[in-house]
N, C-alpha and C positions, 0 to 999 in steps of 0.2 A: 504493500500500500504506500502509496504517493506521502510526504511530509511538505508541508510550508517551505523547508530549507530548501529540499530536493526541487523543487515546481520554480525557484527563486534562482538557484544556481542552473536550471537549463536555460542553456545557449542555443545560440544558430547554428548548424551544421551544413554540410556539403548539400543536402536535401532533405527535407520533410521528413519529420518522426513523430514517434508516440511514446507516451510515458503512461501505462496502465495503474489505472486507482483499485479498487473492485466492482464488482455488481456490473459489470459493461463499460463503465466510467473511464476515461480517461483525458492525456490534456495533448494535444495537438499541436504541435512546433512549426514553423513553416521555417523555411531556410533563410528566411531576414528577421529569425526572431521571435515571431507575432505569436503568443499562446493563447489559446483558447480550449471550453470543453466543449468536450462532446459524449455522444452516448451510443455504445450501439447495441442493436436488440434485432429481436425476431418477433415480427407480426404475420399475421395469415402464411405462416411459412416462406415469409420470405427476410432478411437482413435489411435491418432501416437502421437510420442514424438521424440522430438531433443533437442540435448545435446549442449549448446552453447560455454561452456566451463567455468575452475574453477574460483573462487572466490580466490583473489584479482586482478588476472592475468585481468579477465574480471571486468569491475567493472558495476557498479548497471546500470546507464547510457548506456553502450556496450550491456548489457543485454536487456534493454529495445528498445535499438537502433535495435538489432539484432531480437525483438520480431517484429519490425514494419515492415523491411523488411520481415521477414517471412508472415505476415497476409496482405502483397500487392503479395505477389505468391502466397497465397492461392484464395485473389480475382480474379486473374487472372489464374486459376486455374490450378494449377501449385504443386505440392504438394512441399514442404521447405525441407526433408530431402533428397530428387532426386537430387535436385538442387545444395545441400550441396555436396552431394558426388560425382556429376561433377566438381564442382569446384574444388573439393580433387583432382580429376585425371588430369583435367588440371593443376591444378600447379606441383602437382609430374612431367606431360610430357615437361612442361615450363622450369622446372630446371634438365629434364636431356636431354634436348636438349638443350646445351649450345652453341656458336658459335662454339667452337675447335672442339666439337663432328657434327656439321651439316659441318662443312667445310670438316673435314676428308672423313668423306663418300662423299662429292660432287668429293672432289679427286681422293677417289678409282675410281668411276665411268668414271672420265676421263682417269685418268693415263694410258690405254690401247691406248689410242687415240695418244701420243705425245712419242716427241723422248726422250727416257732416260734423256738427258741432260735437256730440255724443262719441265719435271718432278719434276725433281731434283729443279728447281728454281722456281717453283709454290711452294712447300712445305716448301722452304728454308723460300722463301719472309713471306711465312704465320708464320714461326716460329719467325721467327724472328721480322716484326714489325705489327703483329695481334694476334696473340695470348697473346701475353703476357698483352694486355689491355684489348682484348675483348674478350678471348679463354672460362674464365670461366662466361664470363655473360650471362643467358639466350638467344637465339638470337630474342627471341621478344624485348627485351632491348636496344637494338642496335637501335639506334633513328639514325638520321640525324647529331644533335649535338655531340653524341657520336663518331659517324663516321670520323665525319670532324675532332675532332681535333686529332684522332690518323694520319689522312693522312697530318696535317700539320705537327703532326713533325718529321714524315718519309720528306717531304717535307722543313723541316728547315734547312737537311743535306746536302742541295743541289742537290739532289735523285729526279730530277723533272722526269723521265721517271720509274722511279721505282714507284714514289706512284701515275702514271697512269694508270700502271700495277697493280698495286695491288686494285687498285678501279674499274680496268675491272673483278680482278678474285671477289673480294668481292662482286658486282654485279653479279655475276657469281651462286655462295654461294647460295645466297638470292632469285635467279630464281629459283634454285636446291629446295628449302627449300619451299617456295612458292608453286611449284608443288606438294611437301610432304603434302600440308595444314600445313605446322608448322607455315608459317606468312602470314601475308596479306598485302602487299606492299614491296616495295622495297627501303629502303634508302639510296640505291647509286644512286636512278635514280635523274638525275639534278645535281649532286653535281661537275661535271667535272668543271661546269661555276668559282666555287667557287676554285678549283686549279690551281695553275701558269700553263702557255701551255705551251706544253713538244715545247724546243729548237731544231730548224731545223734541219733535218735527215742528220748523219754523211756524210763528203766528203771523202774519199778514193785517199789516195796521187794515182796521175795516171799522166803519161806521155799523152799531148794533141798534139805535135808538130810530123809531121810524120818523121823528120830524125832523131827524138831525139827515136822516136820507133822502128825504124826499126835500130838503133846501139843497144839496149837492146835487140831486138831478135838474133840480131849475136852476141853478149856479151855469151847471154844465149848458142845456139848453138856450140861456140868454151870452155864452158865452164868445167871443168873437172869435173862433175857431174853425178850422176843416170840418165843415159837414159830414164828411165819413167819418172823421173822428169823434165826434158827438153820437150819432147814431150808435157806433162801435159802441161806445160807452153807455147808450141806453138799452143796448140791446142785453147787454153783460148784467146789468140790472136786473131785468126784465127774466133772464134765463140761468141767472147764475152758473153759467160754463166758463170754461177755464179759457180766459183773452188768448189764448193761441191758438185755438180750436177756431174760434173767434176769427180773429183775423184772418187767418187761413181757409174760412169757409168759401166751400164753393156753391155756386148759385144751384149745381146739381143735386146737393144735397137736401133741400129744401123742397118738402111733398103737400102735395092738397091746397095750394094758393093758386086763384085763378090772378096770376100778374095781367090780363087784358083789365081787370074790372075790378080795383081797389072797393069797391061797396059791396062786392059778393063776402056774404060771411064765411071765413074759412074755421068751421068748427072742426074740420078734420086734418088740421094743419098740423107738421112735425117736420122735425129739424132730425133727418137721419145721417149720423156720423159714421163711418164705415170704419167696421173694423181693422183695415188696410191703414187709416187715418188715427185710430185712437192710440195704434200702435207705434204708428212716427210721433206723435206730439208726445206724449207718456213714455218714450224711450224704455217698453217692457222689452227688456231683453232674455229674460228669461219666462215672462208668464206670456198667457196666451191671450190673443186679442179679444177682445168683443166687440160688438155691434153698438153704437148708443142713440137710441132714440128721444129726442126733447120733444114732447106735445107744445104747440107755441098757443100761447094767447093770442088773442084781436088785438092786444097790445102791440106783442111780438112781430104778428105777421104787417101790422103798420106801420111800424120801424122798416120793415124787408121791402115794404113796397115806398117807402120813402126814398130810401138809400138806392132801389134799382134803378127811379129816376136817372142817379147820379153813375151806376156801375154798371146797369146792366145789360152792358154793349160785350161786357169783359166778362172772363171767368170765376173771375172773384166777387163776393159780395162787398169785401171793406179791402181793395187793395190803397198801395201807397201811390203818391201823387205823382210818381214819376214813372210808373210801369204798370198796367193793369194787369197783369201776369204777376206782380209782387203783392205780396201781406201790406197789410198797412203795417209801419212799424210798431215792434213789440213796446218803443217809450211813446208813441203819441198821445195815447190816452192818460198813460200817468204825470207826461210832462204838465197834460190839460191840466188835471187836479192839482198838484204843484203849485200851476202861474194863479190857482183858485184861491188858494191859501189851507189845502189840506193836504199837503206836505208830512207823512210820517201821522197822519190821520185817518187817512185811507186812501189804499192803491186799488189798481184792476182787478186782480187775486181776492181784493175785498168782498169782494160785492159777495166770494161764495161761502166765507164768511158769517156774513151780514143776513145773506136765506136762511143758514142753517139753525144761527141763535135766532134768528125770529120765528124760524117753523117750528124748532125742539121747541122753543116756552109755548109754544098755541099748542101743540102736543103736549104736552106737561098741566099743563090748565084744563086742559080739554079730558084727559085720560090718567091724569096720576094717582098710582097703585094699582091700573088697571094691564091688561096684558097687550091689550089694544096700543100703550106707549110704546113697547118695546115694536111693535110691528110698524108704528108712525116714524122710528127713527131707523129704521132698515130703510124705510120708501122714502126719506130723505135723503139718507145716503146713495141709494140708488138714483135720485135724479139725478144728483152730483157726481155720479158715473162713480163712486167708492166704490171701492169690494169690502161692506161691512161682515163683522164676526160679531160672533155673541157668545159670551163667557158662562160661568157659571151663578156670577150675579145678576147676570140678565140684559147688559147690551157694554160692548167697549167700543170708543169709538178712534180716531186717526189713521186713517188709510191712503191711498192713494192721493195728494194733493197734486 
């Protein structure tokens, strides 16, 4: 058997030799010096040899360590140099599937799915506080422990709703990746227990009192303003829907108005929002669309036949003043209120607000202790297109805003 002195003191010679270890093992001299090991063996009846690699890199011990693995795959019949050269290909696919490279494609793949902007801030989030820890490390690497402490100190910035976000989309990643066969598990599952809970969903300054609303509706109306933007903003009143639904309404959506003949009563009037549409404005990325239908008031369908005067050459109901193809902008209505002097009193978002505590107290007045309340505040939320739940105490409410 080969010694550390003996492997140290072999030289170059006239041509190529070998210096025999046991077990097959031995070390391999070429005639400029170079040692390396090698191993040779019998598989399927026939003489193979594998190269374990040079001398001092490997040392005598690595060598011998690496003979013993090899002669437990042969017992288990398995030939050593197959093995070798899967492991070769795994680690080459290990290290060029890094997380940056499995995240990116998990993106491409969505990004058709979400609204521009919705895009834009999945990729932001991942540049900015993933990538830069975890972008180049293989994504088998990405442990638990790994994981958690880059979302703590996205999380130390006081970004509690950010690094929820960013532990839905890295969970997201790792499904993506998982499907590929590139991992097996997932180390964002469990980990939410382990981050601060994202802080109660925004309130929306909103007028609750009804004479203090109905002075901001004639504020608005006598105001010197875009007539689409007025209407916009009466119509928000009148339907309590979310102003981007709102602005982005198309005139197709709008059923049972006869537009030739504003004096025909449209009792059978409704504002149908297409589920294709509920799901671009709500950016559900993971729940499933629905359908939403607004029954309109004579109010309602007044405002529609006011404003067509003004749009209804164009696809849009309240586009902006420079493109009938555009939204009317997302600040016009709130700038309106603003130059009003209800600044941080009440916004557009208000108005849905403002239905809801006015309908829950007529529910409450009307039905309290009885079971009839808890079904008047589902068919609330339900106008409001929420997806309400009901607890064990009998109704919770904050759902989709």
């Amino acid at each position: 058997m080969l010694t550390d002195k003996a492997i140290r003191n072999a030289i170059a010679a006239d041509k190529d030799y070998k210096l025999s270890d046991s077990g097959g093992l031995y070390l391999f001299v070429t005639a400029k010096g170079h040692k390396s090991w090698r191993l040779k063996y019998r598989f399927d009846g026939k003489e193979r040899r594998l190269v374990f690699g040079a001398y001092p890199d490997v040392s005598l011990a690595d060598a011998r360590s690496l003979r013993d693995e090899a002669r437990k795959l042969l017992r288990e019949g398995r030939d050593p140099a197959v093995e070798a050269r899967k492991r070769k290909l795994v680690n080459i696919a290990r290290h060029q599937h890094t997380f940056e490279k499995v995240a990116r494609a998990w993106y491409a793949e969505q990004k058709a799915r979400w609204k521009p902007v919705h895009a834009q801030d999945v990729i932001t989030s991942l540049e900015r506080d993933a990538f830069p820890s975890l972008g180049k490390l293989p994504i088998t690497d990405v442990d638990k422990p790994t994981l958690l402490a880059v979302l703590k100190a996205v999380q130390s910035r006081g970004a509690i709703e950010t690094t929820h976000r960013l532990l839905q989309r890295i969970a997201a990643i790792f499904n993506y990746a998982g499907g590929a066969g590139l991992v097996e598990g997932n180390p964002a599952v469990g980990m939410k227990a382990s981050l601060a809970p994202v802080p109660p969903g925004k309130r929306w300054p909103a007028l609750t009192e009804i004479d203090e609303i109905r002075a901001l509706i004639a504020a608005v109306d006598a105001a010197p303003a875009s007539p689409v933007t007025r209407l916009a903003s009466r119509l928000m009143a009148l339907t309590a829907q979310r102003p981007g639904m709102i602005r982005s309404a198309p005139w197709s959506e709008f059923e049972g108005i006869d537009w030739a003949d504003p004096t025909v009563p449209a009792t059978q009037a409704v504002w149908r929002i297409s589920a294709a549409r509920m799901k671009q404005v709500l950016e559900l990325r993971q729940d499933q669309a629905f359908e939403h239908i607004v029954p309109l008031s004579q109010q309602a369908v007044d405002v529609l036949h006011a404003v067509r005067l003004l749009t209804g050459s164009g696809p849009l109901a309240f586009p902006n003043h420079r493109s009938s193809r555009e939204p009317l902008s997302e600040n016009a209505v709130g700038y309106l209120y603003n130059r009003l002097g209800y600044q941080r009193r009440h916004v557009p978002h208000g108005w849905r607000s403002s239905f809801s505590t006015t309908m829950n107290a007529i529910a409450e007045r009307s039905h309290l202790g009885s079971d009839r309340l808890i079904i008047d505040r589902l068919i609330i939320d339900l106008m409001l297109a929420h997806v309400p739940s009901v607890n064990r105490a009998g109704f919770s409410g904050g759902y989709l805003v």
